[in-house]
Kinemage of the C-alpha trace (Angstrom):
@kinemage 1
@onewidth
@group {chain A} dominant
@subgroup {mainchain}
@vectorlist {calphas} color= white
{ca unk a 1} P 124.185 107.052 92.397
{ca unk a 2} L 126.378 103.863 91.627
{ca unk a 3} L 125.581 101.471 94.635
{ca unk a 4} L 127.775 98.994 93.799
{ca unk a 5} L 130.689 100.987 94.733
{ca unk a 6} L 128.525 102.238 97.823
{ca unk a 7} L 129.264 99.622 100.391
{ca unk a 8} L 130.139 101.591 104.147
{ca unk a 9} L 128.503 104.619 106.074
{ca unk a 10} L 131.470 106.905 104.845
{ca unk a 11} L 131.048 106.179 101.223
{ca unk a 12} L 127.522 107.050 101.150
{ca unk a 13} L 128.455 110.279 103.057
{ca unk a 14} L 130.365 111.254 100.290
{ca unk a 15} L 127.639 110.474 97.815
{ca unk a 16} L 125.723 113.267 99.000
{ca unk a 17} L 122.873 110.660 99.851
{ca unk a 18} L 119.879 112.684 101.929
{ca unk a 19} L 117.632 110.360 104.271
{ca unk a 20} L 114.216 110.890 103.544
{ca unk a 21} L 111.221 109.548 105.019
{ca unk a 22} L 108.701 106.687 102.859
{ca unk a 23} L 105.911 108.827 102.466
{ca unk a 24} L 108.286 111.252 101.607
{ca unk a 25} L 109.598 108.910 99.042
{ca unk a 26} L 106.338 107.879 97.430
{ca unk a 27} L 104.939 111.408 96.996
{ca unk a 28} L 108.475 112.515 95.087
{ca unk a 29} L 108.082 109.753 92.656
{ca unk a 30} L 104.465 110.040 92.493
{ca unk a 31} L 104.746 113.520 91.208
{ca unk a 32} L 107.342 112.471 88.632
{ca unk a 33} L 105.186 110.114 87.164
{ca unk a 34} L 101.930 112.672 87.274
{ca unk a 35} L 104.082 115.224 85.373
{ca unk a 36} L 104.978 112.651 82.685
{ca unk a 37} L 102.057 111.385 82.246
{ca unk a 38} L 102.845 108.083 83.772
{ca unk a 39} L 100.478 105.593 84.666
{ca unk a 40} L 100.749 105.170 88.466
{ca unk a 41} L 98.466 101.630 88.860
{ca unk a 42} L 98.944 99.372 86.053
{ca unk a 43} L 95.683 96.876 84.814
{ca unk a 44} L 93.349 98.552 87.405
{ca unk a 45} L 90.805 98.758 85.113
{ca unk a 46} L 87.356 100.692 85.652
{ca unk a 47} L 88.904 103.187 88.739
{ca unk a 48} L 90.362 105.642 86.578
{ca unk a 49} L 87.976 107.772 87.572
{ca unk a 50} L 87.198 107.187 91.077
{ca unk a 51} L 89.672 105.024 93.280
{ca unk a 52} L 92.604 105.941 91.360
{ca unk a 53} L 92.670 109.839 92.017
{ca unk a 54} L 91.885 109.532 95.297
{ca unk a 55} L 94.303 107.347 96.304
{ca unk a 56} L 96.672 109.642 94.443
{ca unk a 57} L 95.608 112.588 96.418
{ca unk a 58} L 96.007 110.638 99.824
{ca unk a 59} L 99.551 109.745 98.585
{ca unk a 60} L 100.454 113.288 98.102
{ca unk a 61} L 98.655 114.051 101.470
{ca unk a 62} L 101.343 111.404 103.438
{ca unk a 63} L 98.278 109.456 104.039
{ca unk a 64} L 97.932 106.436 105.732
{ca unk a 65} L 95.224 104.458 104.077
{ca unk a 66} L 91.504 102.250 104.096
{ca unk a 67} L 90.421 100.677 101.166
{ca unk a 68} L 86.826 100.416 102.272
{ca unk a 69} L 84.949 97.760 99.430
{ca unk a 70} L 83.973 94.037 99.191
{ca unk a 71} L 85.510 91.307 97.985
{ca unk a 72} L 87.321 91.069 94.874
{ca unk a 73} L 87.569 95.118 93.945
{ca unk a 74} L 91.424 95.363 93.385
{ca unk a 75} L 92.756 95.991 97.504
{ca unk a 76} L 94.903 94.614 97.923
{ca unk a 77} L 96.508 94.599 94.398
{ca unk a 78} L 96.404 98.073 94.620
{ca unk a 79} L 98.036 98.247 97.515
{ca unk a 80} L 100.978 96.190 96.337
{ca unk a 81} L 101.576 98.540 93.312
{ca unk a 82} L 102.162 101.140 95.691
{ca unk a 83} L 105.960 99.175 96.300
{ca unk a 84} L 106.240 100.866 92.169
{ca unk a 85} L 106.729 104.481 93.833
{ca unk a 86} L 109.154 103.528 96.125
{ca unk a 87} L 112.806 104.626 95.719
{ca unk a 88} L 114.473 101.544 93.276
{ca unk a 89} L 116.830 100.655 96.306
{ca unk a 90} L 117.771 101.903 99.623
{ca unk a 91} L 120.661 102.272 102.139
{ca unk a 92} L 120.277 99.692 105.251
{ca unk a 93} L 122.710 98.971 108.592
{ca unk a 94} L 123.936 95.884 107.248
{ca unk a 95} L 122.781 93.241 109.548
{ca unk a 96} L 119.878 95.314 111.111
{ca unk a 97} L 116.064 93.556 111.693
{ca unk a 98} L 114.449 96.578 111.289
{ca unk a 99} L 115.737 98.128 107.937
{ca unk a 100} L 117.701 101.159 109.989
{ca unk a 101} L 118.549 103.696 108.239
{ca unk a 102} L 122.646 104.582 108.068
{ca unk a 103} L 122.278 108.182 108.856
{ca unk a 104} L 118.987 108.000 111.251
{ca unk a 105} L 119.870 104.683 112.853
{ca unk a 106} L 116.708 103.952 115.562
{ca unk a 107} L 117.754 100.621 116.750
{ca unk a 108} L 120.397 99.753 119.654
{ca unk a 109} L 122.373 97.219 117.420
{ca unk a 110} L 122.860 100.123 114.312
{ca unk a 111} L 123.360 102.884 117.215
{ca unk a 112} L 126.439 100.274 118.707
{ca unk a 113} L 127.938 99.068 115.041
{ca unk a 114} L 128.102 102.831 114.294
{ca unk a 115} L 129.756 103.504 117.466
{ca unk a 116} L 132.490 101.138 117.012
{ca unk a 117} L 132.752 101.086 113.466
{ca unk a 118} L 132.505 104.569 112.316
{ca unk a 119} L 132.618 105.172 108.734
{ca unk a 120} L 133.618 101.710 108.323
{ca unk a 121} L 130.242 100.149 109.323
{ca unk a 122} L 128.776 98.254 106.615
{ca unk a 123} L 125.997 99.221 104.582
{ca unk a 124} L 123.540 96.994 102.431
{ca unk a 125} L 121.262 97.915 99.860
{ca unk a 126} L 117.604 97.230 99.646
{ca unk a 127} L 115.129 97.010 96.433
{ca unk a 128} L 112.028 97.789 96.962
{ca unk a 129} L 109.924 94.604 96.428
{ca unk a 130} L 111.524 93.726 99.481
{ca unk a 131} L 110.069 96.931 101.189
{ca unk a 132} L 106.416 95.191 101.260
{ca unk a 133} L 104.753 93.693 104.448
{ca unk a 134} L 101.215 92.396 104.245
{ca unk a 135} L 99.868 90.245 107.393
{ca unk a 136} L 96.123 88.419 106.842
{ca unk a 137} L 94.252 90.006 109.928
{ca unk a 138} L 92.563 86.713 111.925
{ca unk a 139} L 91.475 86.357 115.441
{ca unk a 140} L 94.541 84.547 116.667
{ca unk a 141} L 96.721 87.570 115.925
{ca unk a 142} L 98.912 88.327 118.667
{ca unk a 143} L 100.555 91.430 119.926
{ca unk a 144} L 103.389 89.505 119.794
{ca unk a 145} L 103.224 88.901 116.311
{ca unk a 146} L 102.765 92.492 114.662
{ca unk a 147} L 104.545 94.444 117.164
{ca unk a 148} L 106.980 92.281 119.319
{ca unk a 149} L 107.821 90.539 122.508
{ca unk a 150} L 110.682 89.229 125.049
{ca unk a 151} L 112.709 86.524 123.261
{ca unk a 152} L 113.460 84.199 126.835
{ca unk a 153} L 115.435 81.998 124.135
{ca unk a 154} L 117.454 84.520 122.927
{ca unk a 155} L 118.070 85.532 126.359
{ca unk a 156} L 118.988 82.548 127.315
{ca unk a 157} L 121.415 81.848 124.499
{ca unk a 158} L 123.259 85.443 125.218
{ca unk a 159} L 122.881 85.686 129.188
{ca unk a 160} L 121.182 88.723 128.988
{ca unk a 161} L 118.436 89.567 131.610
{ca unk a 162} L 114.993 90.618 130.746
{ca unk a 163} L 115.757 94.133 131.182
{ca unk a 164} L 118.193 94.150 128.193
{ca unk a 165} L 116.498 95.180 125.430
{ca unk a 166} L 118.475 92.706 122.859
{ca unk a 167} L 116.248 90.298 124.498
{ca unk a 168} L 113.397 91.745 122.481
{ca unk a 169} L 112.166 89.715 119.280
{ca unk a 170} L 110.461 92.238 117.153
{ca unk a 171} L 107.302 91.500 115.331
{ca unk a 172} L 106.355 92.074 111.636
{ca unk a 173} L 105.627 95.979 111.763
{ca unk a 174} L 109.146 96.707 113.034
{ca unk a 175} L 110.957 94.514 110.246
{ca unk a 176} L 108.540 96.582 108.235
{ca unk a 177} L 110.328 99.873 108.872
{ca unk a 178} L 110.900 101.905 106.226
{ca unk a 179} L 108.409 99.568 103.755
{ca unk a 180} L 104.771 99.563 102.832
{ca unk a 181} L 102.892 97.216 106.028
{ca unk a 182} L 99.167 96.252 104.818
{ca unk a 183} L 96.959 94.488 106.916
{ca unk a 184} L 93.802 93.124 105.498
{ca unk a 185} L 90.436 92.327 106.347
{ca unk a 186} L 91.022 94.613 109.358
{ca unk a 187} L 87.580 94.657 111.733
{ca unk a 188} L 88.740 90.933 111.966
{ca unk a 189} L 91.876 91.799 114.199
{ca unk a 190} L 90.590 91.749 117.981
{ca unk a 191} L 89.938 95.213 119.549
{ca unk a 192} L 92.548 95.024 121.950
{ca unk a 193} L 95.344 94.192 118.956
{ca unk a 194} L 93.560 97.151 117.182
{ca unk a 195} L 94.428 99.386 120.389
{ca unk a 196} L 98.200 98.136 120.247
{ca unk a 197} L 97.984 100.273 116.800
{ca unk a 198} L 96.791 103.318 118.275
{ca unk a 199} L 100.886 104.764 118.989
{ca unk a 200} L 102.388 103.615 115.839
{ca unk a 201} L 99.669 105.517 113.617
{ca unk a 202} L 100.164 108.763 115.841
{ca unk a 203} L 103.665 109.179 116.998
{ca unk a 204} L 105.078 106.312 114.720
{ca unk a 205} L 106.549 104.633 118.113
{ca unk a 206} L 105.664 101.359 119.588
{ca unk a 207} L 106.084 100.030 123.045
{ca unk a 208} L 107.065 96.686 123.657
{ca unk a 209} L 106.427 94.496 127.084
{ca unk a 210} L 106.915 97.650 129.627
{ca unk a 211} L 110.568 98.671 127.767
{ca unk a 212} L 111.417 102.494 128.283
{ca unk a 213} L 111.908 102.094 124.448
{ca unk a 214} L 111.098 104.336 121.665
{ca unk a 215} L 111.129 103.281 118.005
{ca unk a 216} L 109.948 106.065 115.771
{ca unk a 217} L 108.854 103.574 112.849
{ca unk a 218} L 108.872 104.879 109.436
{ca unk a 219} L 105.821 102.792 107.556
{ca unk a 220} L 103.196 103.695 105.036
{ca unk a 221} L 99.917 101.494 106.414
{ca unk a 222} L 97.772 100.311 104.201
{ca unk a 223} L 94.130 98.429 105.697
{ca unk a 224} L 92.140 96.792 103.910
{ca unk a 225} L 88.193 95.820 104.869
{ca unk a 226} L 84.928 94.653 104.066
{ca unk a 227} L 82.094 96.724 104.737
{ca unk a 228} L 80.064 93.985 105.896
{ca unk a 229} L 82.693 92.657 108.693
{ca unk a 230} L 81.647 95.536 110.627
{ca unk a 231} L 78.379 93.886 111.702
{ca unk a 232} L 79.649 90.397 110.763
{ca unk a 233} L 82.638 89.222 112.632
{ca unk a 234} L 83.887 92.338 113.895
{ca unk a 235} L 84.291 96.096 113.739
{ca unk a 236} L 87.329 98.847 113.377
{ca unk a 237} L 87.476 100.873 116.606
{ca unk a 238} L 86.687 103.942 116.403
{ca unk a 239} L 89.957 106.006 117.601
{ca unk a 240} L 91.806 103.551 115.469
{ca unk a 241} L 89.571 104.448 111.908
{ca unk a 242} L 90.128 108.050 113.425
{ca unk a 243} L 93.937 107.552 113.060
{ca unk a 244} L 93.825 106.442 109.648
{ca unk a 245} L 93.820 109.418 107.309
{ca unk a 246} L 91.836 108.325 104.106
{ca unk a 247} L 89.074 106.526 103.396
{ca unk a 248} L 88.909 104.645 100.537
{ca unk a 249} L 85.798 103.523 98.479
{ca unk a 250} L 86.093 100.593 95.971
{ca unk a 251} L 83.374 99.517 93.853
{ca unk a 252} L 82.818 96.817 90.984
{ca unk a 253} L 83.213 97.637 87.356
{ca unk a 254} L 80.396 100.267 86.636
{ca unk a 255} L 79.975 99.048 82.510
{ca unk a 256} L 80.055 95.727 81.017
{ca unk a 257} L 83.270 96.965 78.822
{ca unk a 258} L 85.262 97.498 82.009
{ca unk a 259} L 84.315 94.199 83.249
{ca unk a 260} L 84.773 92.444 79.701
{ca unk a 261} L 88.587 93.806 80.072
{ca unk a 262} L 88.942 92.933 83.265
{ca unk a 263} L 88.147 89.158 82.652
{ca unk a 264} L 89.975 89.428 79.358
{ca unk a 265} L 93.210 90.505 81.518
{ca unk a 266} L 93.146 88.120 84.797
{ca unk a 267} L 91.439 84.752 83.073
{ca unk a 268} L 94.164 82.075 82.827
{ca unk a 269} L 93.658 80.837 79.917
{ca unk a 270} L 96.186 78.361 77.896
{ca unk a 271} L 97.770 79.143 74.523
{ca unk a 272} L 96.686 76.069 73.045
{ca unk a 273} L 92.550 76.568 74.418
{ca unk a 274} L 93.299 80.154 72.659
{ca unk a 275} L 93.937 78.069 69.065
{ca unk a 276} L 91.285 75.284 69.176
{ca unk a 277} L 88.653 77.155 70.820
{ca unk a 278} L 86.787 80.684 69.824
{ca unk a 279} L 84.721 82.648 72.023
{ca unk a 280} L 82.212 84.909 70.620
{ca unk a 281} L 81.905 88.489 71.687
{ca unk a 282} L 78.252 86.976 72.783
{ca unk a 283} L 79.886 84.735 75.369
{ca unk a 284} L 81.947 86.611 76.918
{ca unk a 285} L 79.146 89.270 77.649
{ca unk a 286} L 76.453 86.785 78.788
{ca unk a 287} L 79.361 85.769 81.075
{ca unk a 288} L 79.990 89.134 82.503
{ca unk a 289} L 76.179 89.958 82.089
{ca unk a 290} L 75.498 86.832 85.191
{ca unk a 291} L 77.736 89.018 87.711
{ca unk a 292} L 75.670 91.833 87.035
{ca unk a 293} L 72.349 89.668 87.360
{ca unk a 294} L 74.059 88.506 90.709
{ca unk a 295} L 74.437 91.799 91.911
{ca unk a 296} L 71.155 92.562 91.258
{ca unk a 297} L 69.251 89.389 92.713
{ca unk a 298} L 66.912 89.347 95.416
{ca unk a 299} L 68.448 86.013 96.096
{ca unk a 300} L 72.154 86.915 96.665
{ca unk a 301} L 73.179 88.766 99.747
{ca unk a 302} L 74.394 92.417 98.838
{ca unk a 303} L 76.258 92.946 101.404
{ca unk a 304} L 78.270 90.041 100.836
{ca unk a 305} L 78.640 91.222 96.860
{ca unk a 306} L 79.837 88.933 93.715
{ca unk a 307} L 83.390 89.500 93.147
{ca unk a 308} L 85.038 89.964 89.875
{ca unk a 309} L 86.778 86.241 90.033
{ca unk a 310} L 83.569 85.020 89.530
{ca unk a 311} L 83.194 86.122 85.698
{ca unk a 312} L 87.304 85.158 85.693
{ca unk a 313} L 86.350 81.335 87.299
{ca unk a 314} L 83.150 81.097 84.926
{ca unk a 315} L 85.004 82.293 81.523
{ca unk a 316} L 88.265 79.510 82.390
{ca unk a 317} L 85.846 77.397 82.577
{ca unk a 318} L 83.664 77.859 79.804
{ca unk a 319} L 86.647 77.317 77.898
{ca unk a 320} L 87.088 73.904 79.480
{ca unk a 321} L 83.217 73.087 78.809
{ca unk a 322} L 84.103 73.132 75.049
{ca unk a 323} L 87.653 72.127 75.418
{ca unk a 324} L 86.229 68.718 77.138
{ca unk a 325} L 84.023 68.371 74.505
{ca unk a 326} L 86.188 68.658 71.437
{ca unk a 327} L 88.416 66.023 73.093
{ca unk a 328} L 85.764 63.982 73.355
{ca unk a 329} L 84.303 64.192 69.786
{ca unk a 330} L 87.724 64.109 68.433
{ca unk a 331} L 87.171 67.954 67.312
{ca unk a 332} L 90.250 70.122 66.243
{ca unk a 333} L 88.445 73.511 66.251
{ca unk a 334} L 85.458 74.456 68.130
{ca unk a 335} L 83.485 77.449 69.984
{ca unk a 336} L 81.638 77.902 73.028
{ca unk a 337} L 78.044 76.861 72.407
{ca unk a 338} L 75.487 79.404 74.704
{ca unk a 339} L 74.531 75.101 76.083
{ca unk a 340} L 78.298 74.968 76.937
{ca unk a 341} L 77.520 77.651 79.629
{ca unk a 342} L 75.647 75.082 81.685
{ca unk a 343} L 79.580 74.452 82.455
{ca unk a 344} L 80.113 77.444 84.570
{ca unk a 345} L 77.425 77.104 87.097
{ca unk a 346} L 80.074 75.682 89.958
{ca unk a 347} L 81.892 79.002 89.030
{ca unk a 348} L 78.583 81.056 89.771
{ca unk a 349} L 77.478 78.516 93.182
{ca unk a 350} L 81.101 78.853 94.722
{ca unk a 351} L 81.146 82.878 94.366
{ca unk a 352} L 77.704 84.279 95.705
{ca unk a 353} L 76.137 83.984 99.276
{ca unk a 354} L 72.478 83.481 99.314
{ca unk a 355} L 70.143 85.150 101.354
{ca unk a 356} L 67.214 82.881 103.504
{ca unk a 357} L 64.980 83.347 100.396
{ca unk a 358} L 67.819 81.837 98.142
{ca unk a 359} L 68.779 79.003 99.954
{ca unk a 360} L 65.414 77.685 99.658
{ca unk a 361} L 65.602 78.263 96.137
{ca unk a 362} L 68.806 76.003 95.771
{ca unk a 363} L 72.021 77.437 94.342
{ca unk a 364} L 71.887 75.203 91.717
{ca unk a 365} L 68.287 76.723 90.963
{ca unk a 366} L 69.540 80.137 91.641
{ca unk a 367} L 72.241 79.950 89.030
{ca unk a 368} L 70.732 78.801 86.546
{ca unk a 369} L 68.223 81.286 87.170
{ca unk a 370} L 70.892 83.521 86.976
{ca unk a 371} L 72.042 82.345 83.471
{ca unk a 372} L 68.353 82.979 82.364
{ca unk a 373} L 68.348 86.204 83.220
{ca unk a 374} L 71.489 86.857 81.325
{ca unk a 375} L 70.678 85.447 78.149
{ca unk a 376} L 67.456 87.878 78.495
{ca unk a 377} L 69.058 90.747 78.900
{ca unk a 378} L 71.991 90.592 76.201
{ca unk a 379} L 68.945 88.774 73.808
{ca unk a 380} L 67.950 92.075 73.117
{ca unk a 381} L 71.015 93.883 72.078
{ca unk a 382} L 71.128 91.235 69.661
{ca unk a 383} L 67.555 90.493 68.299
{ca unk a 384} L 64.268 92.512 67.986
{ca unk a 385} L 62.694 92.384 71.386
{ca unk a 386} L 59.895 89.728 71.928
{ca unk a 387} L 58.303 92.515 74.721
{ca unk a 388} L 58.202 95.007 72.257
{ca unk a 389} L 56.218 92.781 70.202
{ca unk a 390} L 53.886 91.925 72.294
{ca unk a 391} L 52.992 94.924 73.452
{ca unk a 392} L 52.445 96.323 70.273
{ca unk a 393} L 50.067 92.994 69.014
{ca unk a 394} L 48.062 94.422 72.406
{ca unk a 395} L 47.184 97.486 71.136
{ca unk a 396} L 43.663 98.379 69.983
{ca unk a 397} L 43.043 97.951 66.288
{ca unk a 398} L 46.104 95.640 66.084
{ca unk a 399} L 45.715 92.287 65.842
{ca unk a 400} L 48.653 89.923 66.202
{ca unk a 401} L 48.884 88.703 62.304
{ca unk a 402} L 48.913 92.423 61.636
{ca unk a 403} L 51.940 92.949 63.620
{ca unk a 404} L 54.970 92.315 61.665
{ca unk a 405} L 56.424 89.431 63.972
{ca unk a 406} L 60.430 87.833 62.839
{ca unk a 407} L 59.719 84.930 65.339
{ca unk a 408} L 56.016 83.920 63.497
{ca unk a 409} L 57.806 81.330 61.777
{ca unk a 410} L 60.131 79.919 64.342
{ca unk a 411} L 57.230 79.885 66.772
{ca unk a 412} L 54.594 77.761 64.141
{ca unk a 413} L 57.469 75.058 63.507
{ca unk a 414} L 57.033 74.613 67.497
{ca unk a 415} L 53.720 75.087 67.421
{ca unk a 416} L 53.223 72.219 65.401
{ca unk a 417} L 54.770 69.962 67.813
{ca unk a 418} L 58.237 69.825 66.260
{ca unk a 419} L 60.987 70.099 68.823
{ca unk a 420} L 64.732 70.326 69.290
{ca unk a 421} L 67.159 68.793 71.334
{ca unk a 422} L 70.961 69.751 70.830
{ca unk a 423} L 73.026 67.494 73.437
{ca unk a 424} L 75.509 68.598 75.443
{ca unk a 425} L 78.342 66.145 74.313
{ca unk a 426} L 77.200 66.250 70.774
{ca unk a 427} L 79.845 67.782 67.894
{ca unk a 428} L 79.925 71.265 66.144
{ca unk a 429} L 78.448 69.793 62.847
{ca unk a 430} L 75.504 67.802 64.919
{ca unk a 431} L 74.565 71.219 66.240
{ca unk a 432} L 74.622 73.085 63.003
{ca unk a 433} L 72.396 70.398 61.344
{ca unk a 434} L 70.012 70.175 63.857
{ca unk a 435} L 69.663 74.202 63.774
């Protein structure tokens, strides 16, 4: 279909173009790209095994959607991919708020052009990354404000009375017709906004300030919520979670390799860090391996959980650690000393909640615990386990010179009161002479 030579209601006629509804729409194209073998959700990395399917299935179901998870697990990204299986563009009213459709106009101004225009009335044509609505769910959400309300200015300005219902100023889910609407953090809209929802999930109608006035709304919904905000802050209705078709369970990245690519993919990182500074395969692990520490940590609140940004925030700035210090010691080339990590511990304070226990500990104290724990665990994917050893010298008839020990030496140059101290600030060549 050549819309550039598509511009009134009697030239699409003739173009043999068929209305169809969005979820309509989205499971078409969705089952184009299944049969071809086409990746639906581009850089979700880690949910091709879990999220992914099922929100495929509740696509092809005509679903409306939760994605149930806590912070920083893809929601809302996801959610704005979905805009990829929409139609590329679509016929509009020309003129109209609320996206009408030319040959199922809803709205009194389309039903009038069409009237007195005919086949003359003027179309428009939409893309579809304009057919994406997303509204931050807060407490000082209005009814106004996602469904609609009496406009006295606009009233005023046309002489109409109240009763006219072109005095009506429609909120963001009616200029959403026809387009994905998300809403996140839902349980933090009030109850009594969450009722307003109750008709436009069921019938696909709203009802606005008493008007005898049905809009039969054509929207894919898409909420978004953390687990947590149900005992928190606030909680989904019931009849309103019983509206919404799927349920959606995110999770973090299950292995370290799907949270290595992840970072690898979102960190910001500039070309000229990527010449003069190397990270080692180490780093980057002992990075990711603090998230999973986090997640693990009697200290950090569960509920709350560590989101992904945190290994993103810790790696960018990692980076800067050694990129500081190069500048400083006049350095060309350099790497990201294990010391260097010191760097990322306002990237691992800003990004967890502590439980009572952890706040006494400090977050300072609790990173760096943190980092500890991290270079334990990856320690022993590189080197022989000091554990191991030990329990083995333990044993009966095994004494410890018996046991065949890599560290002996490294731990009789300490023993004999030699020490080390490798400086933050000092230079690449400082280190390796000191080592």
């Amino acid at each position: 279909m050549n819309i550039k030579h598509i511009n009134t209601l009697g030239e699409l006629k003739e173009s043999g173009y068929q209305p169809k509804s969005i979820k309509e729409e989205i499971r078409t194209n969705l089952i184009k790209k299944l049969q071809n073998k086409e990746e639906t959700f581009t850089g979700i990395i880690g949910y091709e095994d879990s999220v992914i399917p099922d929100v495929e299935r509740a696509l092809l179901s005509k679903h409306n959607i939760l994605f149930l998870g806590l912070r920083g697990q893809a929601k809302t990204r996801m959610a704005r991919q979905m805009t990829d299986l929409l139609d590329e563009y679509i016929p509009i009213i020309s003129g109209s708020e609320i996206n009408d459709d030319p040959l199922n106009p809803i709205s009194r101004y389309a039903k009038e052009l069409i009237f007195e225009k005919g086949d003359d009335t003027p179309i428009e044509w939409v893309h579809r990354s304009q057919r994406y609505g997303e509204k931050l769910a807060t407490p000082d959400v209005s009814v106004a404000d996602l469904i609609g309300d009496v406009d006295p200015i606009k009233a005023a300005n046309l002489r109409l009375s109240f009763a006219d219902e072109r005095v009506i100023h429609y909120g963001i889910i009616p200029k959403s017709n026809r387009s994905i609407f998300v809403i996140n953090e839902l349980p933090d809209l009030q109850a009594r906004i969450q009722v307003a929802l109750f008709n436009i999930l069921e019938e696909g109608d709203v009802q606005i300030r008493g008007f005898k006035l049905r809009l039969p709304l054509d929207i894919l919904f898409v909420f978004t919520a953390n687990p947590e905000d149900y005992t928190n802050r606030g909680s989904i209705v019931t009849p309103l979670k019983d509206r919404i078709q799927s349920q959606i369970l995110t999770h973090y990245p299950k292995s370290l390799e799907n949270a290595l690519a992840i970072t690898e993919q979102e960190a910001d990182v500039a070309e000229e860090q990527k010449e003069k500074i190397s990270v080692s395969d180490l780093v980057k692990r002992l990075i990711e391996q603090v998230a999973f520490e986090a997640r693990g940590s009697e200290f950090v609140d569960k509920k709350s959980g560590v989101s992904a940004r945190l290994t993103i925030s810790a790696f960018e700035n990692a980076i800067s650690t050694a990129e500081r210090r190069a500048i400083i010691n006049n350095e060309k080339q350099t790497q990201v000393w294990i010391n260097d990590l010191v760097g990322i511990i306002p990237s691992i304070t800003g990004k967890i909640e502590l439980v009572y226990e952890g706040e006494q500990e400090g977050p300072y104290q609790v990173a760096m615990n943190l980092l500890d724990k991290a270079i334990r665990s990856q320690f022993v994917h590189y080197f022989p386990n000091p554990d191991t050893l030990k329990r083995r010298a333990g044993r009966k008839g095994e004494t410890p010179e018996v046991v065949d020990n890599p560290y002996r030496s490294i731990i009789n140059w300490f023993d004999k009161g030699n020490h080390i101290n490798l400086v933050f600030s000092t230079t690449d060549r400082e280190k390796i002479n000191q080592l």
